[in-house]
C-alpha positions as CSV (number, residue, x, y, z in Angstrom):
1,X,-36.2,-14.0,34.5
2,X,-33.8,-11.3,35.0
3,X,-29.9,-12.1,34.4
4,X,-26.8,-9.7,34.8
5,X,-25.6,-8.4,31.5
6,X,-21.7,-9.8,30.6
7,X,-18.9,-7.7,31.2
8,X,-17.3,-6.1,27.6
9,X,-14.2,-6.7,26.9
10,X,-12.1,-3.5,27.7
11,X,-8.5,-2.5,26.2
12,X,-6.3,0.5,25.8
13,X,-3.5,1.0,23.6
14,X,-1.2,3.4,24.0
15,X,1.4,5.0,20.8
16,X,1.9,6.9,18.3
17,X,-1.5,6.4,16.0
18,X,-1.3,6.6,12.2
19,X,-3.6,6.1,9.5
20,X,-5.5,7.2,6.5
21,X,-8.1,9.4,5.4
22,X,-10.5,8.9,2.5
23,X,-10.4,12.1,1.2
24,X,-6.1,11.7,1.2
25,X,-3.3,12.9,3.5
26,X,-2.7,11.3,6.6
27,X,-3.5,11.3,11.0
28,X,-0.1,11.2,13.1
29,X,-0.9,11.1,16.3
30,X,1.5,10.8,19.2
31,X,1.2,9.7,22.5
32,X,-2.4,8.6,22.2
33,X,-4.7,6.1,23.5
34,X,-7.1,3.8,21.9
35,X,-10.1,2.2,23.8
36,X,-11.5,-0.7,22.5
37,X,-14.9,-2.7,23.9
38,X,-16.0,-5.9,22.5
39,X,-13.7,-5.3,19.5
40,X,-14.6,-1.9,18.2
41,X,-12.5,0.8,18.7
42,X,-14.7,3.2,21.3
43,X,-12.3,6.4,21.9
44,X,-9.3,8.3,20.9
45,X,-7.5,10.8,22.8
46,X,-4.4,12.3,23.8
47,X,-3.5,9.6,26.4
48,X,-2.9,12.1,29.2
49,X,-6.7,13.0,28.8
50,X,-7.7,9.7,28.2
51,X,-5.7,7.8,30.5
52,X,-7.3,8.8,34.2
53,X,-11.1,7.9,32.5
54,X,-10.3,4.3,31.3
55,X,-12.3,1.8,34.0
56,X,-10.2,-0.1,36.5
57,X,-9.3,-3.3,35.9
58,X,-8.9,-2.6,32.0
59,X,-5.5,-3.6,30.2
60,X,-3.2,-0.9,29.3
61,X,-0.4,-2.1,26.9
62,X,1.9,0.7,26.2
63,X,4.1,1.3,23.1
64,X,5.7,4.3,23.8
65,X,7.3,5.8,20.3
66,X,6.1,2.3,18.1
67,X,3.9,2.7,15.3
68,X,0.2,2.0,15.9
69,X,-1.5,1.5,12.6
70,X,-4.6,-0.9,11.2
71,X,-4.1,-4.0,10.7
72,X,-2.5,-4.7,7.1
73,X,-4.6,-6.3,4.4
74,X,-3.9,-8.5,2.2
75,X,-6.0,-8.4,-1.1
76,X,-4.9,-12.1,-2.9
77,X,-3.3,-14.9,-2.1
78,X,-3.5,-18.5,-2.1
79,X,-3.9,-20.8,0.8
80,X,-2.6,-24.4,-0.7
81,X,0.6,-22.9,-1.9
82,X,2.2,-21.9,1.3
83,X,5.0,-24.9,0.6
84,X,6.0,-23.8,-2.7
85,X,6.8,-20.5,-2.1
86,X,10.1,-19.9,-3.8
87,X,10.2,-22.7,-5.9
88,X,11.9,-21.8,-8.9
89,X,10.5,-22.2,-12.3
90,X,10.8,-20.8,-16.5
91,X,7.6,-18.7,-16.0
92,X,4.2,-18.8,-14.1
93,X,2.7,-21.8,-16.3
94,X,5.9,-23.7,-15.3
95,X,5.6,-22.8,-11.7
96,X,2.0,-24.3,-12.0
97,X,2.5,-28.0,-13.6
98,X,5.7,-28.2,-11.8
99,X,5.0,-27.2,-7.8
100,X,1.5,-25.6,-7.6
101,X,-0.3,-28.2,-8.8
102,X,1.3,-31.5,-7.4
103,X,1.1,-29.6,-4.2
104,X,-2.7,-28.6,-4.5
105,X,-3.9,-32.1,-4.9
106,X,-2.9,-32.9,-1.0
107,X,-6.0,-30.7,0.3
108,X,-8.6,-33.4,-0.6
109,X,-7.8,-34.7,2.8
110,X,-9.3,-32.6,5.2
111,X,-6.5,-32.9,8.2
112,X,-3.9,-31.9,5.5
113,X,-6.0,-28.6,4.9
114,X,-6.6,-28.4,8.7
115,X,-3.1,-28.5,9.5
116,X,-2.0,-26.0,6.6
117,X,-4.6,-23.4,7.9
118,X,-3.2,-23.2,11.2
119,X,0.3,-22.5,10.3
120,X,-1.3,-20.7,7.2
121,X,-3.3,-17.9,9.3
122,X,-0.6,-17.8,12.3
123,X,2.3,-16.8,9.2
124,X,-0.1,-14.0,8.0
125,X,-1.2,-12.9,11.8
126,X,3.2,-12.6,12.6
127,X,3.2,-10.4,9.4
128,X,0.6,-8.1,10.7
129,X,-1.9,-8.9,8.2
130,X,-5.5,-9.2,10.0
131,X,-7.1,-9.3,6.4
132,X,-6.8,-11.6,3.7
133,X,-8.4,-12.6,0.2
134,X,-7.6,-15.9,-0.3
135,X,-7.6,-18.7,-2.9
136,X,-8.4,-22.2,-1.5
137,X,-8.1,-25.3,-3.4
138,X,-10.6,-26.9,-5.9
139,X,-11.7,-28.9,-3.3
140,X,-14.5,-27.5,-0.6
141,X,-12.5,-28.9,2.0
142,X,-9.6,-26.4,1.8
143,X,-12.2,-23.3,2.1
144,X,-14.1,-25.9,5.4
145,X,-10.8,-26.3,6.5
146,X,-9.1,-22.4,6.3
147,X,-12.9,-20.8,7.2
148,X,-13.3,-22.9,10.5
149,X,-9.6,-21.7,11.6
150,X,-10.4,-17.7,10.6
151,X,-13.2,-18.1,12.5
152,X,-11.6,-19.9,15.8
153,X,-9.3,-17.2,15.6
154,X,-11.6,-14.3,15.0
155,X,-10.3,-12.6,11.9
156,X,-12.1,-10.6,8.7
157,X,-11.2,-13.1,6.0
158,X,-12.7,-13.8,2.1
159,X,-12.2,-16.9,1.0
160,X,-13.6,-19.3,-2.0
161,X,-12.9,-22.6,-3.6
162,X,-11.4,-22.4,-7.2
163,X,-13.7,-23.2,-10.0
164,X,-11.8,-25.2,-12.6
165,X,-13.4,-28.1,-14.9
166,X,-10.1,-28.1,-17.3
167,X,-7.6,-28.3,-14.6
168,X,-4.7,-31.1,-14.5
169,X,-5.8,-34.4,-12.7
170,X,-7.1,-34.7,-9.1
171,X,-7.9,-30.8,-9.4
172,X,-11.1,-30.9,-11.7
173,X,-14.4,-29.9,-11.0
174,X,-17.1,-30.0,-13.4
175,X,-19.6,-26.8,-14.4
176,X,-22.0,-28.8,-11.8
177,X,-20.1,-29.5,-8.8
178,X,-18.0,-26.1,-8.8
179,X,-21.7,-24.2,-8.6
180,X,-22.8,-27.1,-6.3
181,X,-20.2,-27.2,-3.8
182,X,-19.4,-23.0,-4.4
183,X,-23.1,-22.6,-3.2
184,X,-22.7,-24.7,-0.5
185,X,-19.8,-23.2,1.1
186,X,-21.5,-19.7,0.9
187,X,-24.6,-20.9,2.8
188,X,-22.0,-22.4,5.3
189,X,-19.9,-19.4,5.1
190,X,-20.6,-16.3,4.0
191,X,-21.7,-13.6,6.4
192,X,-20.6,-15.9,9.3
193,X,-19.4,-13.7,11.7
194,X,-16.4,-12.4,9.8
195,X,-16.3,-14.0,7.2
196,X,-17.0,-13.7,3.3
197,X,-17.2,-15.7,0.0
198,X,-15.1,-15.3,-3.1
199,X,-16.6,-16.9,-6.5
200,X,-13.2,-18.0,-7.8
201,X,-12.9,-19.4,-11.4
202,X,-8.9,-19.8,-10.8
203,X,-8.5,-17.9,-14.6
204,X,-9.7,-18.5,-17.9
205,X,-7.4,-21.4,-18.7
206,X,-9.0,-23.7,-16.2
207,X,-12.6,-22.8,-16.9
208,X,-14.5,-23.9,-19.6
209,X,-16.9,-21.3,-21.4
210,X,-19.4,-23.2,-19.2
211,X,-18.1,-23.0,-16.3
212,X,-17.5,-19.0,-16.8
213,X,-21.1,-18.2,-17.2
214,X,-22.0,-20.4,-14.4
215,X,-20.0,-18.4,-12.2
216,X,-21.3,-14.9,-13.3
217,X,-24.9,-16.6,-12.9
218,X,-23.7,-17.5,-9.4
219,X,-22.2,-13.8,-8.7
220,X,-25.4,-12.6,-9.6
221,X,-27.7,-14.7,-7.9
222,X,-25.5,-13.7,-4.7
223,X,-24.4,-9.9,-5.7
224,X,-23.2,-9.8,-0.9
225,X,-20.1,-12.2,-2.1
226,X,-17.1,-11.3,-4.4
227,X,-15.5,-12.4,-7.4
228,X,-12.0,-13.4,-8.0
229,X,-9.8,-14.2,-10.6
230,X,-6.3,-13.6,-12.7
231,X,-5.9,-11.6,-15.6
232,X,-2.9,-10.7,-17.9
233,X,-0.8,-12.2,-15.7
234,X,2.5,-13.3,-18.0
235,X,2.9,-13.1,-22.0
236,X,2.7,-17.2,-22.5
237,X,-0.6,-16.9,-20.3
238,X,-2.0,-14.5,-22.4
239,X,-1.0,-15.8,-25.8
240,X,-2.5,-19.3,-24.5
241,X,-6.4,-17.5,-23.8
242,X,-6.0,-16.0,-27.1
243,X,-5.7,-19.4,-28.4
244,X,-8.2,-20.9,-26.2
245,X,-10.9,-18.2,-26.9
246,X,-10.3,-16.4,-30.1
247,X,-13.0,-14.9,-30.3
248,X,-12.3,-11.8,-27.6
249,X,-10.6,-9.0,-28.5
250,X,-8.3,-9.5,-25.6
251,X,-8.2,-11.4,-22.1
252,X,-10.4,-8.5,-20.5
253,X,-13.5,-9.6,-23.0
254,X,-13.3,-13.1,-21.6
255,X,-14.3,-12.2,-18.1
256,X,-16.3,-9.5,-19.4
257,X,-18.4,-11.4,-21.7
258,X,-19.8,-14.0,-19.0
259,X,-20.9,-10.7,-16.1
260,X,-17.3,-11.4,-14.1
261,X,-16.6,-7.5,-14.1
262,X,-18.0,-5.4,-11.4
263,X,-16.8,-3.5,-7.8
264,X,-17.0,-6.2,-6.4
265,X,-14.6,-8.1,-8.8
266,X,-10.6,-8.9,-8.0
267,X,-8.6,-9.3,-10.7
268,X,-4.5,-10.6,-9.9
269,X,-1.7,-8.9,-11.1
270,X,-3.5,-6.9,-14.3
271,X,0.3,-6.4,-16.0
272,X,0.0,-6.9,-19.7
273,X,-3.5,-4.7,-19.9
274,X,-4.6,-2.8,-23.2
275,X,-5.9,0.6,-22.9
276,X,-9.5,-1.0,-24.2
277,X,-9.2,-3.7,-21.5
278,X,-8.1,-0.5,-18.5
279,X,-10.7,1.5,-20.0
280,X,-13.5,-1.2,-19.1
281,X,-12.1,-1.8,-15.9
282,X,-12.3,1.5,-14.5
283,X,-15.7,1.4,-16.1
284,X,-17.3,-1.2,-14.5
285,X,-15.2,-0.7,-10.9
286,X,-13.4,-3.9,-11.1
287,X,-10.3,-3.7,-9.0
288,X,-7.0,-4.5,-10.2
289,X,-4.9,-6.2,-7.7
290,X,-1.2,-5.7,-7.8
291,X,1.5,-8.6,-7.3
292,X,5.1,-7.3,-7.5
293,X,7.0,-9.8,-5.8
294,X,5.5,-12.4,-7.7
295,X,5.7,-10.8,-11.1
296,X,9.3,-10.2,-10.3
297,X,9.7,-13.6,-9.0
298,X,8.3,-15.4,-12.2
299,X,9.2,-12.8,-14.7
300,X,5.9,-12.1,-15.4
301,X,6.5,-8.3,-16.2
302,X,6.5,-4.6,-14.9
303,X,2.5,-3.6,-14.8
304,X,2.2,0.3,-15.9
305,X,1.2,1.8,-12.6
306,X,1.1,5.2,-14.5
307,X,-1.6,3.9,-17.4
308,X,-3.5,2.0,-14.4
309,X,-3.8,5.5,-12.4
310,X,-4.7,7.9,-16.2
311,X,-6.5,10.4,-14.2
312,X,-8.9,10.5,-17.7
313,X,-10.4,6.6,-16.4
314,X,-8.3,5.8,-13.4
315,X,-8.6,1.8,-12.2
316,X,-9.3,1.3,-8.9
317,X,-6.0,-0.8,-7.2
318,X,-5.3,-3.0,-4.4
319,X,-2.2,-5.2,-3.3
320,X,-1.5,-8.6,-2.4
321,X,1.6,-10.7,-1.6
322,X,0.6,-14.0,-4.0
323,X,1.9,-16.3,-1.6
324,X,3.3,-18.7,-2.7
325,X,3.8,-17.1,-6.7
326,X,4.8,-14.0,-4.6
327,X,8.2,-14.3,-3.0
328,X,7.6,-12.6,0.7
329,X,4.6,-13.1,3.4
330,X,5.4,-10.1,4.1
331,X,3.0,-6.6,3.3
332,X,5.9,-4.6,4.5
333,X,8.5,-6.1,1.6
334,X,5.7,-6.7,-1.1
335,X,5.0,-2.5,-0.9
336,X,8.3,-1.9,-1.0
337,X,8.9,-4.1,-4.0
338,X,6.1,-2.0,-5.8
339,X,7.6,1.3,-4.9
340,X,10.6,-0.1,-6.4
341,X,8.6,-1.0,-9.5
342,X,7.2,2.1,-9.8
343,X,10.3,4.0,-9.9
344,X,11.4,1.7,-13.0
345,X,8.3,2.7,-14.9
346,X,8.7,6.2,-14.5
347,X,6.1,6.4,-11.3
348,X,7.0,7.9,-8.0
349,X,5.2,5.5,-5.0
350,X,5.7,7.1,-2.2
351,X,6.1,5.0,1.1
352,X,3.2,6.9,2.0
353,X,1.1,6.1,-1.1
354,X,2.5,2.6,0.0
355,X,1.2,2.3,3.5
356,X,-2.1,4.1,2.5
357,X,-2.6,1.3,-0.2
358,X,-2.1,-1.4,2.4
359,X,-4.7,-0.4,4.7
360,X,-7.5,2.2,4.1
361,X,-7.2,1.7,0.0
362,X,-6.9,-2.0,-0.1
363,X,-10.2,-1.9,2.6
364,X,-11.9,0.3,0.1
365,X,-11.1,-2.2,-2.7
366,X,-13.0,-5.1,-0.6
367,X,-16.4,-2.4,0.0
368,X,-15.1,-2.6,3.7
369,X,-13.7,0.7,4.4
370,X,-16.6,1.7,6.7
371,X,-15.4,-0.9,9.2
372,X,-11.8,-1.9,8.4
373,X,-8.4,0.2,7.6
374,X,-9.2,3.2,9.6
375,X,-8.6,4.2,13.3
376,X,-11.7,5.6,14.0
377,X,-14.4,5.2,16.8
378,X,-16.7,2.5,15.8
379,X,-14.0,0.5,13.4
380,X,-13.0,-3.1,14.3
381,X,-9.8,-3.2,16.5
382,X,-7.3,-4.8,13.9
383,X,-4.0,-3.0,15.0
384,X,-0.2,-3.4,14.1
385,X,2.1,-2.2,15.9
386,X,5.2,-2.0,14.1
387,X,9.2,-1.0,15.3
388,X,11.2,1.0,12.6
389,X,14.3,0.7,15.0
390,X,13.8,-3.2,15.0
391,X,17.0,-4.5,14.2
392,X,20.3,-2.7,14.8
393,X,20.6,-1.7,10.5
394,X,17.0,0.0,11.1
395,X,17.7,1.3,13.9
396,X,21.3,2.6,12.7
397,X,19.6,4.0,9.7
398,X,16.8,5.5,11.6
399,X,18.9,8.1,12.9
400,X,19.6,10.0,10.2
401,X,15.9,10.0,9.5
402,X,13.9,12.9,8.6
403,X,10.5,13.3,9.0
404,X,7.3,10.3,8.4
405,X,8.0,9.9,4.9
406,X,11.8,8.2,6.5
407,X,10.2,6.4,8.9
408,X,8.0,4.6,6.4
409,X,11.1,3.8,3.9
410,X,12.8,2.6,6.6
411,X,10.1,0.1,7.5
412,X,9.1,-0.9,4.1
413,X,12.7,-1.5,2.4
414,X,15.1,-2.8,5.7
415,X,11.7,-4.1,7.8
416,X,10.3,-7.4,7.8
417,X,8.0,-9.6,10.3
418,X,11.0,-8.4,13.1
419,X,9.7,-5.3,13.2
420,X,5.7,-6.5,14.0
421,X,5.8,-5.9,17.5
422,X,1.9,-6.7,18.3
423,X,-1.0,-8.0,16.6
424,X,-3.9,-7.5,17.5
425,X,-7.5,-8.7,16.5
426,X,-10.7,-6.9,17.7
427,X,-8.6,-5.5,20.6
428,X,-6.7,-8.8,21.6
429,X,-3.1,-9.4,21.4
430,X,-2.5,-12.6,18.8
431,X,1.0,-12.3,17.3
432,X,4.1,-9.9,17.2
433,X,7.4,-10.5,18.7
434,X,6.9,-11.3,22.2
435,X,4.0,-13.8,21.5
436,X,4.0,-17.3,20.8
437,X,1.6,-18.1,18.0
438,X,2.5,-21.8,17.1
439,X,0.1,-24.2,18.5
């Protein structure tokens, strides 16, 4: 029985194109057009080329002198604590008993975790982030919940449910149910279209030695997902695992000891490291992600950007906003807190090096740079489209701008989510300033 094939989905998408390439240094492209078909990217060219060969009947959405860039990724944050962003707090173990906590407990019920995943993804979408690595709760229905919205909506998103048999009351697992219900939500899960599966022990304060083996067991017995976790996050955190496990030499061995390091490993915020625990790191291709909003935020500390990036054993990074420890949603402001960061520990973070770790690096750091973080033929269509004459002090500033480099600080330290002019996912407009993406 003979049937006629479906008709792709056709886009083009015209602007100035820039991203990143692996082996450094950047692609500006202007006035170019970028074909997409069934949510890969299909062709680049000089839109005055390009433009008379796209099919009739196909979309053109035009940009003139906007940014066109990947979609921004976002390499940790957490999914129940979009309600106590900004609450204050003495430190991060303070900000936990006191708001994260109390406020985790409400995604038992399912239509609570519904509810927070639609205004959870729609917040990250109007940010431009098409990526995220994301924390759920320690309950399976916060990852049901946030996984069955991703997937509605079509994005790339990692996700898993925190592992934590010594957590506070109503948010305990035990060393059974966490691998129970962890292994359950990866056959329901993982590889799902686009979707992926984070082992998450939330850090070695909530686990039980137990508990921390069971999860490396788990990693290896499925070596496709990837592993998250927090490490050296705040000075009364660390004191507290040395208490708790005195037997490592630092926090590092902890993780280390039960098979949580590897590249496929995620380790948040990595600012109170050794040069033993930095030196394993980069040996076993864990990736440190960085959190400066939220280590400002809670006083957490200042990580050493120049000791993470030793070019004698150099730790592979990534970024993340922390939401809700972090203080923005926003990529654009969280990059240009850690170029501010850098400059007060004697690093120079260029707004280059900045927008090259949101994209093409932080895609790296997941093992998806072959498909994310680029625009390139045969990538996923996950586009922002960002303004850097946005609001009348960008645009006032903008004038006296010279060159890329400008254009970038510009966006980074006076943009925001004003300035995300389009979203799109595989090649179909979801957010940005002229969109409604409340539902």
């Amino acid at each position: 029985m003979s049937g006629t094939a479906p008709t792709p989905r056709r886009r083009a998408i015209r602007g100035r194109l820039l991203d990143f390439l692996p082996e450094g240094g950047y692609r500006l492209r202007a006035d170019h057009l970028l074909l997409v078909e069934d949510g890969r990217i299909t062709q680049i060219g000089p839109a005055a080329a390009l433009l008379p060969t796209v099919p009739p009947g196909t979309p053109v959405d035009a940009h003139g002198d906007r940014l066109l860039l990947p979609g921004l990724i976002d390499a940790h944050l957490h999914f129940p604590q979009s309600q106590v962003i900004a609450s204050p707090a003495r430190d991060l173990l303070d900000w936990l008993e006191r708001h994260t906590f109390p406020a985790e407990r409400a995604f038992a019920d399912p239509a609570h975790a519904a509810r927070m995943a639609r205004f959870f993804l729609a917040e990250l979408l109007r940010q431009g982030t098409t990526t995220a690595v994301v924390y759920g709760s320690v309950h399976a229905a916060s990852i049901d919940a946030l996984m069955a919205e991703a997937r509605a909506r079509g994005l790339r998103l990692l996700a898993g449910k925190v592992m934590m048999d010594r957590g506070p009351e109503g948010l305990r697992d035990t060393v059974e149910e966490g691998v129970r219900e962890s292994a359950e939500l990866i056959a329901r899960w993982h590889g799902v279209d686009r979707l992926g599966y984070l082992i998450s022990p939330r850090f070695a304060l909530t686990s039980s030695e137990a508990q921390l083996a069971a999860a490396g067991e788990l990693l290896a017995a499925h070596p496709s997902c990837w592993l998250q976790t927090h490490l050296a996050e705040s000075p009364g955190e660390i004191e507290a695992v040395r208490a708790r496990f005195p037997w490592a030499r630092h926090y590092s061995e902890v993780y280390d000891r039960f098979g949580l390091l590897g590249p496929r490993t995620l380790l948040g915020h990595c600012v109170h490291l050794g040069e033993e625990e930095r030196a394993r790191l980069a040996e076993t291709g864990s990736v440190a992600v960085l959190c400066p909003t939220s280590n400002l935020f809670l006083g957490s500390g200042l990580v050493d950007l120049g000791a993470l990036a030793d070019p004698r054993r150099p730790v592979r990074l990534a970024l993340g906003t922390d939401v809700g420890g972090g203080s923005s949603w926003s990529m654009l402001r969280t990059a240009a807190t850690l170029c501010d960061v850098a400059r007060l520990v004697g690093r120079d973070w260029s707004p280059i090096d900045a927008f090259r770790l949101m994209t093409i690096d932080n895609a790296a750091a997941l093992g998806l740079a072959d498909r994310i973080g680029r625009l390139e033929p045969g990538f996923e269509a996950d586009l922002v489209v960002l303004d850097p004459a946005a609001t009348p002090a960008m645009a006032h500033r903008l004038e006296r701008a010279h060159g890329l480099e400008d254009e970038l600080a510009v966006l980074l330290h006076l943009g925001d989510d004003r300035a995300v002019r389009r979203v799109y996912v595989l090649g179909e407009p979801v957010a940005g300033a002229d969109l409604s993406v409340h539902r």
